[in-house]
N, C-alpha and C positions, 0 to 999 in steps of 0.2 A: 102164464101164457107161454106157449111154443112162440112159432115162427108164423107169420102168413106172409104167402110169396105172391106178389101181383106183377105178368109181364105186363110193360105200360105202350112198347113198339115193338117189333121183329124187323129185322133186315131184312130186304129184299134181294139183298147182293150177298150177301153172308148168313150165318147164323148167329151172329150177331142179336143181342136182345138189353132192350134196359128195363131195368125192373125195378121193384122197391121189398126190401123185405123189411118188414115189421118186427119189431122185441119188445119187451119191457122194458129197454133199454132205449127205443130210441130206434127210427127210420135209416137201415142202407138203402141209397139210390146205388142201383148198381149197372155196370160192372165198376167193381172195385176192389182195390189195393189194397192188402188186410198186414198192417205192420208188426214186427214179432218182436214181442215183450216175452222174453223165454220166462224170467225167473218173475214176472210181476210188473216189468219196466221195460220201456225201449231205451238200449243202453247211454246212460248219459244225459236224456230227457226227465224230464217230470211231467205228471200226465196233463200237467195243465195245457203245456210246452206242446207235446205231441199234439194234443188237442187244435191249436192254433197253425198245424202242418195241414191241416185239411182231412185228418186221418178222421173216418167214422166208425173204425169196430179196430180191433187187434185180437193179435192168439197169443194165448203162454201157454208153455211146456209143463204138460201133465206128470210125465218123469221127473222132472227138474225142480218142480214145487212138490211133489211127494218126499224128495231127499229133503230139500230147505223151503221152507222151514215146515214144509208139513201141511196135510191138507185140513187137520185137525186148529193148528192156530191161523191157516185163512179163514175158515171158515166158522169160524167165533170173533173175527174181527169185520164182520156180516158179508163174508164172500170174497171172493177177488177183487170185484167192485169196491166194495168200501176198503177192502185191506190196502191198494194202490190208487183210491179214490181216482178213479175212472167212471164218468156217469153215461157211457155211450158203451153199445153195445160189444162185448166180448166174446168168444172163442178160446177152448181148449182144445190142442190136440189128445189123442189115446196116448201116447207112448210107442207107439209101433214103430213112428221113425227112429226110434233108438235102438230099437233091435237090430236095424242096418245099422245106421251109424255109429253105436259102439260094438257092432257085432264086426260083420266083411266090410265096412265101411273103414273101419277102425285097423282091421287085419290089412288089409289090401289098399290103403290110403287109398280109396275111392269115393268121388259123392253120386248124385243121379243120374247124373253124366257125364259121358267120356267119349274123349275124344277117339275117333276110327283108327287113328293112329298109335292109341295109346292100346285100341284090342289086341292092334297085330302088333305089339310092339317086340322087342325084346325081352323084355323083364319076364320071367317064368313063371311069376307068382300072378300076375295078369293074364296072363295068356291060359293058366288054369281056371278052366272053368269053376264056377260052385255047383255041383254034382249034390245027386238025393243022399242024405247021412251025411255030408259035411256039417259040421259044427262051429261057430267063431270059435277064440279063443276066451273072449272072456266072459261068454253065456251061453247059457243051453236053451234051447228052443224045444219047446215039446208041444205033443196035442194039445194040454190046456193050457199051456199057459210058457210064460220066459223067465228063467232066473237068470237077473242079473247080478251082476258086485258094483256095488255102490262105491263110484268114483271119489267118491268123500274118503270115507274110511274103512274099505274092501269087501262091507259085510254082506251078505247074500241077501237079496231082494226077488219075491215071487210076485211078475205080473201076469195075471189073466183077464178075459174081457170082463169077469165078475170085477176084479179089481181096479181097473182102467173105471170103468163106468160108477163103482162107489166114488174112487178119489176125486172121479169129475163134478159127478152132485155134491161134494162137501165143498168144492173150490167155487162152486156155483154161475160159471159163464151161463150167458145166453142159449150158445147153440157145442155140442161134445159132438167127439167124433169116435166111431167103435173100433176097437181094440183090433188090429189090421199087423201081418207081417209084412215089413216093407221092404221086398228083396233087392239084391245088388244088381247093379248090370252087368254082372257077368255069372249070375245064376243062369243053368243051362234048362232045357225044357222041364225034365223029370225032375228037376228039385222045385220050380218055376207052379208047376200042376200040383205039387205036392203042400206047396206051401199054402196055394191059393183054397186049397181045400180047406185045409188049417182058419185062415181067413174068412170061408166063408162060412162055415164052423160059427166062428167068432162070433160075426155078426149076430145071425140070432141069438146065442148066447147073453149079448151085449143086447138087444130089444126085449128081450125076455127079463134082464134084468133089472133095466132102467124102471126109477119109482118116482124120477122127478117130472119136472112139467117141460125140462129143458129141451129145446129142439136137439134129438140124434140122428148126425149124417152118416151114411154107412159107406165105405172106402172100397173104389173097385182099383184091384192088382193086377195082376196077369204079367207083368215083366213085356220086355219089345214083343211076345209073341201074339200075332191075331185072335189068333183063335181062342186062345186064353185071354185074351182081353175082352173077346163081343162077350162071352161065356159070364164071363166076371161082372158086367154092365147088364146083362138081361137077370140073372140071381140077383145083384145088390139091387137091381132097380125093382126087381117083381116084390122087395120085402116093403115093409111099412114105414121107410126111413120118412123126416123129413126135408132133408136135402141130400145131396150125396157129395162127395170127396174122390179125388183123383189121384192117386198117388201111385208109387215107385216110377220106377226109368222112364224118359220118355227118348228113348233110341238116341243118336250119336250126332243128329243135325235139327236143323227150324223145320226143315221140309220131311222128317219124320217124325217131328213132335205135332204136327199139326194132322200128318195122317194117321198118327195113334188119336192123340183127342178127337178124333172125326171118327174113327172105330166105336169110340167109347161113346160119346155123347145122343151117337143116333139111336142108340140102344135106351137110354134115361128116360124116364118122362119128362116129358116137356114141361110140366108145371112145377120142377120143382127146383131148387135153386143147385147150382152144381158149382164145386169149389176145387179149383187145382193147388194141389198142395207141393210148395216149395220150390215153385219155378217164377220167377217172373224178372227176366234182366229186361231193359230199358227196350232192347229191340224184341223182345219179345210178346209185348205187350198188347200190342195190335195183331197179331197173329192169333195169340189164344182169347182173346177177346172174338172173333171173328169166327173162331172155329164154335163158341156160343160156351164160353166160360162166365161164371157169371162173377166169382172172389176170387183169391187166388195171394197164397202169404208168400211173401220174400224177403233175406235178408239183407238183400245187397244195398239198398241204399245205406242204412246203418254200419254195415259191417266194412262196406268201401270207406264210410265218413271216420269211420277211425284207424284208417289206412292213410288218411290225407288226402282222400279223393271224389270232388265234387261233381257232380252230375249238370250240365249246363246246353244250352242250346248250340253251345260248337263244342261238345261232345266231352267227353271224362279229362277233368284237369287233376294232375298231380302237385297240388300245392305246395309239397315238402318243396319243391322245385327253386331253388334259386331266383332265377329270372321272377318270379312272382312277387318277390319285396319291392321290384320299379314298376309293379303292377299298381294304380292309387284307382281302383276302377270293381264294381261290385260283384261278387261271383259269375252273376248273369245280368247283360243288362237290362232283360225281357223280364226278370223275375222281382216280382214286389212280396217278397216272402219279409219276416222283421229282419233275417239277416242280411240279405239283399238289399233291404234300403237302410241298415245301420253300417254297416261293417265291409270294409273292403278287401282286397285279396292281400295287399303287401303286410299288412297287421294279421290275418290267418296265418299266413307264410311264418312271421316271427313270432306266433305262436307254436305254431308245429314245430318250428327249430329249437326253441325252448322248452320245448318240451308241456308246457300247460295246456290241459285239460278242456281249456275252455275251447280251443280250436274245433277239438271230436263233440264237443257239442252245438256248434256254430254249424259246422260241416253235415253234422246229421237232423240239425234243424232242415235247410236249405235241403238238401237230397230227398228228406222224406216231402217237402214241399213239391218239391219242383216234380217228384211221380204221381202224387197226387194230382199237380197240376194239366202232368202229359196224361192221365186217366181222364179226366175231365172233359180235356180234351176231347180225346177218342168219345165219349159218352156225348156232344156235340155232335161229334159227325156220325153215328148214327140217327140221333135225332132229326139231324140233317138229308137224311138218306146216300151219305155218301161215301159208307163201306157197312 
């Protein structure tokens, strides 16, 4: 089985919609919060664990399980699924966010976005744009395909859409996504239009090649610029995909992220499910939900929780924090997650100061909860009709 997408309401005030998409895995009600298990695991968690967070689907990294342990031993220990016994529906990305992130990502400490101040900043090596024929430092990007060096042990690795889309059918998720350059925000037009071609290249390449039954969403680019973005959303949409993907920059603020995704989405078909990739902070939620996003993966509850920092209805607490030991009171008092009504803040606290382990999984239980729970939410108040 692919994918079937049923919308079940439309906003009237937004574009806003909830739907349900179908797997062999198991019903998303959506919109929804898709948690990232890069290497097979959300960090810290077991999938049981995650399970009980409210999470209904996750994505792991196509690059990252090609290196470890290989797509050859998941996929004789019956898939992704049974290899990390996960019985709800999954996702794999292509690899294409590595091409930024260990490419200009990696060269120019940059992620998908930057701050306005950091364009015009100082620093020289920002304020350089990525121009056509720039190359990262530690891969070559060519028409067919990316060689990379394997972070492990330096040795040269060739991905193409051929390649992304074999390693995705041997890892076996639900739903793959096509083999995409995901440029930096501070690629400039002509390397921007040049890559996108590359990309949309891909894609067919990447439907052309696919032999399994797994649903493939195809990825529109374009970098902050318009016109390369409607461009990019009427090609990826006109092809046979069955859902699509949203990826690189989405510009410098909220109120440009939501007029890029509004560029892109009116361009999609409406019936099919659309996924923004790798944006989703706490205030952002209700925005891109609104603009008529339907998943959307992010790292920040997990990645905050093993920083010390918990997500709660009066807003991000840094637990390492002293003061929080005369704390005898539960992360949130709104939140009935298992660590909310087992565990309180002043024992988190002297765990964090101790240094034990169990805290980063306390704190990533309770954060992956609690966005869940603010998704939920939102999916309420459209139900509601009241954004």
């Amino acid at each position: 089985m692919s994918i079937n997408f049923k919308i079940s309401k439309k906003s009237i005030k937004s574009n806003a919609r909830l739907g349900l998409i179908e797997t062999s895995h198991g019903v998303i009600e959506t919109p929804c919060l898709v948690p990232v298990a890069t290497q097979a695991a959300v960090k810290t968690l077991t999938s049981e664990e995650v399970e009980k967070t409210k999470s209904q689907i996750l994505i792991s990294n196509t690059f990252h399980l090609h290196l470890k342990p290989g797509e050859k031993i998941v996929g004789k220990a019956g898939g992704i699924h049974g290899f990390m016994n996960w019985k709800k529906p999954l996702m794999t990305d292509s690899g294409g966010f590595q091409v930024f992130s260990l490419g200009f990502g990696h060269d120019l400490n940059l992620g998908k976005m930057i701050n306005p101040k950091t364009r015009m900043g100082s620093d020289a090596d920002l304020q350089a744009e990525i121009k056509i024929g720039s190359q990262p430092k530690k891969l070559k990007i060519r028409q067919d395909g990316v060689f990379f060096r394997s972070p492990i042990d330096g040795r040269e690795l060739f991905i193409g859409p051929k390649e992304s889309i074999k390693i995705q059918e041997q890892l076996g998720a639900d739903i793959i996504f096509a083999f995409d350059e995901c440029t930096a925000p501070l690629a400039d037009y002509e390397y921007t239009r040049n890559s996108l071609e590359k990309t949309h290249a891909w894609a067919k390449i990447c439907l052309e090649s696919k032999k399994s039954k797994q649903a493939l969403y195809g990825i529109v680019q374009g970098g902050r610029y318009k016109d390369l973005r409607i461009e990019s959303a009427k090609f990826i949409g006109s092809l046979p995909f069955d859902g699509f993907g949203i990826g690189g920059e989405f510009g410098d603020d909220k109120k440009t992220m939501s007029k890029m995704l509004h560029w892109v989405i009116k361009e999609l078909p409406e019936k099919k499910p659309r996924h923004l990739l790798g944006i989703g902070k706490l205030d952002d939620l209700e925005n891109i939900i609104k603009a008529g996003v339907d998943t959307f993966d992010c790292t920040i509850p997990t990645h905050y929780a093993r920083r010390g920092i918990a997500f709660t209805s009066e807003g991000k607490l840094n637990l390492k924090q002293s003061k929080f030991l005369k704390k005898q009171e539960p992360l949130d008092k709104g939140c009935i997650c298992d660590v909310c009504l087992n565990y309180k803040k002043d024992y988190i606290c002297h765990l964090l100061k101790a240094g034990e382990i169990t805290a980063l999984r306390l704190i990533t239980f309770h954060n992956l909860y609690y966005f869940n729970s603010v998704v939920e939410n939102i999916r309420q108040k459209i139900r509601r009709g009241e954004i």
